[in-house]
N, CA, C and O of each residue as an XYZ file, in Angstrom:
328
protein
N     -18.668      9.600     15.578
C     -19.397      9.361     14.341
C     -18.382      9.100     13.224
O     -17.545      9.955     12.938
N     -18.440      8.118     12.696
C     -17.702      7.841     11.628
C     -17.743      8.345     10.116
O     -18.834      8.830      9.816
N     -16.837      8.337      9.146
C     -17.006      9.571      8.066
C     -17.569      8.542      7.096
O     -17.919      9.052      6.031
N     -17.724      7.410      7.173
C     -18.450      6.447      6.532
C     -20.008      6.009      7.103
O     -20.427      4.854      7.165
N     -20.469      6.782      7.353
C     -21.765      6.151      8.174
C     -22.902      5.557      7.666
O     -23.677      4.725      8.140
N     -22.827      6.497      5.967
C     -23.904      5.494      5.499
C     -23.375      4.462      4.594
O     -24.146      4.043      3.730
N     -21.928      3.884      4.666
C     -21.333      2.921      4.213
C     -20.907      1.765      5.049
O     -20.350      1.850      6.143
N     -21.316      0.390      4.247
C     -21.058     -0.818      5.218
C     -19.463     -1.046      4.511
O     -19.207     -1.648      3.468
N     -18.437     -0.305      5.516
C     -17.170     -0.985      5.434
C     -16.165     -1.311      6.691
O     -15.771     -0.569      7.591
N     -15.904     -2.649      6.429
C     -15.480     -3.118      7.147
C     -13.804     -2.905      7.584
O     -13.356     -2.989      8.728
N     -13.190     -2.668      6.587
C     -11.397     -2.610      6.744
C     -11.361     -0.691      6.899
O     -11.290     -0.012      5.874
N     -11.410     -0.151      8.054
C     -11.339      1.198      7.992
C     -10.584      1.213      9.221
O     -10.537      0.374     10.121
N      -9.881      2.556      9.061
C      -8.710      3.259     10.450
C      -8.748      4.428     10.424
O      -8.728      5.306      9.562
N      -8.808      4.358     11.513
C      -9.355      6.364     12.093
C      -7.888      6.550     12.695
O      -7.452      5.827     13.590
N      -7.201      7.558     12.133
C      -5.555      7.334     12.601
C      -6.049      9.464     13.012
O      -5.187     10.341     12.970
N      -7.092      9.655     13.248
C      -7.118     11.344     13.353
C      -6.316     11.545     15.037
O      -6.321     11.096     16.184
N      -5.839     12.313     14.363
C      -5.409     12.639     16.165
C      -3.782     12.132     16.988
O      -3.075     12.380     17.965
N      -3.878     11.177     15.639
C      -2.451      9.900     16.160
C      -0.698     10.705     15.575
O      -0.541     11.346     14.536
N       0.103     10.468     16.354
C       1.139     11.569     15.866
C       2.401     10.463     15.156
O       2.390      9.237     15.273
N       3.325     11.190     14.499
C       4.018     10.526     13.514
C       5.229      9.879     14.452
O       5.720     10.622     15.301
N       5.637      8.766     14.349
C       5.135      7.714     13.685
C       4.256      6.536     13.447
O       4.282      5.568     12.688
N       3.651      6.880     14.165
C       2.644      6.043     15.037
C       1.487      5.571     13.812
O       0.817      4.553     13.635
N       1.621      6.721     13.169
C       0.534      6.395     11.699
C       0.772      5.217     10.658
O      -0.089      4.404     10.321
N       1.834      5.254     10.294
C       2.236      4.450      9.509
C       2.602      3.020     10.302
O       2.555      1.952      9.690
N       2.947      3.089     11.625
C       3.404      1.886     12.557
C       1.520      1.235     12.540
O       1.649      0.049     12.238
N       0.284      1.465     12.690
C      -0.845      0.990     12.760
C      -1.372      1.088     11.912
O      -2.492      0.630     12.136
N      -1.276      1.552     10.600
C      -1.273      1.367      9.285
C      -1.193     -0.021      8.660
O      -1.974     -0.700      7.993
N       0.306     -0.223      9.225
C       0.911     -1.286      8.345
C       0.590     -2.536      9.426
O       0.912     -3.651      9.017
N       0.250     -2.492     10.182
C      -0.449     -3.552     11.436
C      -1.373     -4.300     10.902
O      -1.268     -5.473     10.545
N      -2.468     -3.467     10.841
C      -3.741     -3.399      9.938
C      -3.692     -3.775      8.775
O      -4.824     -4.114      8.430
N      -2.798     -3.924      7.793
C      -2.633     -4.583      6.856
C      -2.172     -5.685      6.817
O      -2.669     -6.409      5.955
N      -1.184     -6.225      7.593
C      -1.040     -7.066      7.827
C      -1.904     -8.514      8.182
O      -1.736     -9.703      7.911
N      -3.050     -7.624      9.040
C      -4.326     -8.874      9.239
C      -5.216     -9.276      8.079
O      -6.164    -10.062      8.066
N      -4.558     -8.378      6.879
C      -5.623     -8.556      6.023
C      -5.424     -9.387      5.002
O      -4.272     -9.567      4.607
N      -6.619    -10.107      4.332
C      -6.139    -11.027      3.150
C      -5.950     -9.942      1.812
O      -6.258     -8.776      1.567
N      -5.156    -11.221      1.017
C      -4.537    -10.222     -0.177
C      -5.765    -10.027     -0.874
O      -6.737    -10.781     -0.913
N      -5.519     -8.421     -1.667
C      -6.878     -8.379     -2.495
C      -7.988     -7.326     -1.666
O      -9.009     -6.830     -2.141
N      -7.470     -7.169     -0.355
C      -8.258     -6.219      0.433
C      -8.048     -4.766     -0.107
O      -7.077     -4.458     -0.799
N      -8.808     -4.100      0.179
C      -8.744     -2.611      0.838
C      -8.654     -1.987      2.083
O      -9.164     -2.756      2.898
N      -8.286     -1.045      2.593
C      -8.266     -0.200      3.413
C      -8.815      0.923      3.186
O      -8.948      1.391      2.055
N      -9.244      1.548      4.391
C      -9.443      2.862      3.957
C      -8.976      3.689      5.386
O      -9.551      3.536      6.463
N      -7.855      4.559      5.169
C      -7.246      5.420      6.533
C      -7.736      6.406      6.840
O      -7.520      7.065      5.823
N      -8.291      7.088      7.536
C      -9.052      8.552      8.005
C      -7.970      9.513      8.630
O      -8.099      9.695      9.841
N      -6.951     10.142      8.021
C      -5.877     10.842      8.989
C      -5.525     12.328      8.980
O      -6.054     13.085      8.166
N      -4.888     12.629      9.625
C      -4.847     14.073      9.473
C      -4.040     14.607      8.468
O      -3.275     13.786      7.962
N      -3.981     15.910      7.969
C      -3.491     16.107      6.868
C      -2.089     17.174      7.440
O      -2.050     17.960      8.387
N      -0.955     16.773      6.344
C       0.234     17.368      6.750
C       0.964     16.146      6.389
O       0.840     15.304      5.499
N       2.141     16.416      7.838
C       3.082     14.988      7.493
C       2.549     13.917      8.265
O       3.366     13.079      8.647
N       1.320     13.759      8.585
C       0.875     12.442      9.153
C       0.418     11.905      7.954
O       1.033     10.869      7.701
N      -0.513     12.225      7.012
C      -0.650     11.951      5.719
C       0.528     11.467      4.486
O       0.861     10.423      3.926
N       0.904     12.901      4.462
C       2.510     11.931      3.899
C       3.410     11.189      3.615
O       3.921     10.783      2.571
N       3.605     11.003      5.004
C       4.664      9.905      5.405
C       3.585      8.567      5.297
O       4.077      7.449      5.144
N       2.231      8.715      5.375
C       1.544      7.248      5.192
C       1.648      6.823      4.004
O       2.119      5.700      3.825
N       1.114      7.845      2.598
C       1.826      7.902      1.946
C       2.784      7.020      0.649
O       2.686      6.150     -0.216
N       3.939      8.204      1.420
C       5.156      7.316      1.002
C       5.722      6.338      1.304
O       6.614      5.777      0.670
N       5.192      5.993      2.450
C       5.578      4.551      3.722
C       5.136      3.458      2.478
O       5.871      2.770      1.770
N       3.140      3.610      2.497
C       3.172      2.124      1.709
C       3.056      1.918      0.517
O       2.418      0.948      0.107
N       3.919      3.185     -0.661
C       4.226      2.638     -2.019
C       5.605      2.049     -2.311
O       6.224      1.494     -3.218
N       5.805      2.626     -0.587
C       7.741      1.780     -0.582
C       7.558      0.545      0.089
O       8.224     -0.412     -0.306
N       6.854      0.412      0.937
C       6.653     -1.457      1.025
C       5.282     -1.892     -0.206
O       4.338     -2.504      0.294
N       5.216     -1.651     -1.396
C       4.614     -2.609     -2.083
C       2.952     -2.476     -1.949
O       2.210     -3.184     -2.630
N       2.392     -1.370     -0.879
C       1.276     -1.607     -1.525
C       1.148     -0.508     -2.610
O       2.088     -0.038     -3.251
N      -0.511     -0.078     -2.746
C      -1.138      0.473     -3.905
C      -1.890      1.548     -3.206
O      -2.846      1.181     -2.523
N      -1.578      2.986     -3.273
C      -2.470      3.762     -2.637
C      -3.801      3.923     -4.108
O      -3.350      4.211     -5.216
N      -5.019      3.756     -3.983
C      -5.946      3.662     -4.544
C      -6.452      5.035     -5.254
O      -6.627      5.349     -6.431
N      -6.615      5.739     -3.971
C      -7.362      6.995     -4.205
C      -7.333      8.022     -2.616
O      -7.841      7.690     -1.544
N      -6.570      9.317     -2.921
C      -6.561     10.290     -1.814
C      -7.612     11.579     -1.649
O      -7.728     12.515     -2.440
N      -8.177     11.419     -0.692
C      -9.118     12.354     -1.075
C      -8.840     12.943      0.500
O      -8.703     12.250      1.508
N      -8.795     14.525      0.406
C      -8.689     15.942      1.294
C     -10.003     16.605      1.845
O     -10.941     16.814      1.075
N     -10.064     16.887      2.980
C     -10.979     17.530      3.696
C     -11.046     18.555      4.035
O     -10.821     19.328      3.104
N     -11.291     19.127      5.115
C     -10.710     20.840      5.922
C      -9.727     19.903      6.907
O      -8.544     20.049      6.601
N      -9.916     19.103      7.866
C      -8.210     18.649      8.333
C      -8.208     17.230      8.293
O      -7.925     16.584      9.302
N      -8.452     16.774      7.386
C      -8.231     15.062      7.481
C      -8.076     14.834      6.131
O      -8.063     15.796      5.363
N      -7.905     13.227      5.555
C      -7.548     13.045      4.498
C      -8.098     11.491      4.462
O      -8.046     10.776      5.463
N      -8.565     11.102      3.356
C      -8.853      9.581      3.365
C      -8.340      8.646      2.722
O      -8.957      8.499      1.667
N      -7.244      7.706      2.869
C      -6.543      7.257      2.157
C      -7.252      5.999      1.497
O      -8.075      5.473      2.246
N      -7.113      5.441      0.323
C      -7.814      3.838      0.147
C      -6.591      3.144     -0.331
O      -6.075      3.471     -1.399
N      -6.131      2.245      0.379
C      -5.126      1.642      0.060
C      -5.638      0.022     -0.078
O      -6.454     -0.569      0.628
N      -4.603     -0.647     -1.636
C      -5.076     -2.015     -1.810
C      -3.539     -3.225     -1.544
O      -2.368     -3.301     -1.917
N      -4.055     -3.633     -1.080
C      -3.442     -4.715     -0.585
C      -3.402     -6.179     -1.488
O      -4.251     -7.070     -1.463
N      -2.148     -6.132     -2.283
C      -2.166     -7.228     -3.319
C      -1.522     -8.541     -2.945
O      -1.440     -8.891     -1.768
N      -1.152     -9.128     -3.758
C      -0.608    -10.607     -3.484
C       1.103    -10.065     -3.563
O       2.015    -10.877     -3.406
């Protein structure tokens, strides 16, 4: 079940469960397919899998949007500019 269910979005990543570095390596994948001007939104666990996502993409240039915390996950919205 997805943490968006009663939302139609399309650019989302469920990274729960996935271990470091692996987060930020399919992170930045995923952005990559995307046109400029997109969003993301990451579903990940909280700690240094969160973190390091993070700090990963305000050091390559993107825009983390808005972080929001759970009991063990975290939702990242990251924007993807020109």
């Amino acid at each position: 079940m997805s943490v968006f269910q009663s939302e139609n979005i399309s650019n989302y990543l469920n990274l729960r469960g996935v271990k470091c570095p692996m987060n930020y390596i399919k992170t930045k994948l995923f952005l990559d397919k995307l046109v400029v001007n997109s969003q993301l939104y990451v579903v990940i666990d909280l700690g240094e899998a969160i973190e390091s996502v993070k700090q990963s993409i305000k050091t390559d240039g993107y825009e983390l949007l808005a972080h929001k915390e759970y009991n063990s996950y975290g939702i990242l919205t990251i924007f993807k500019g020109e």
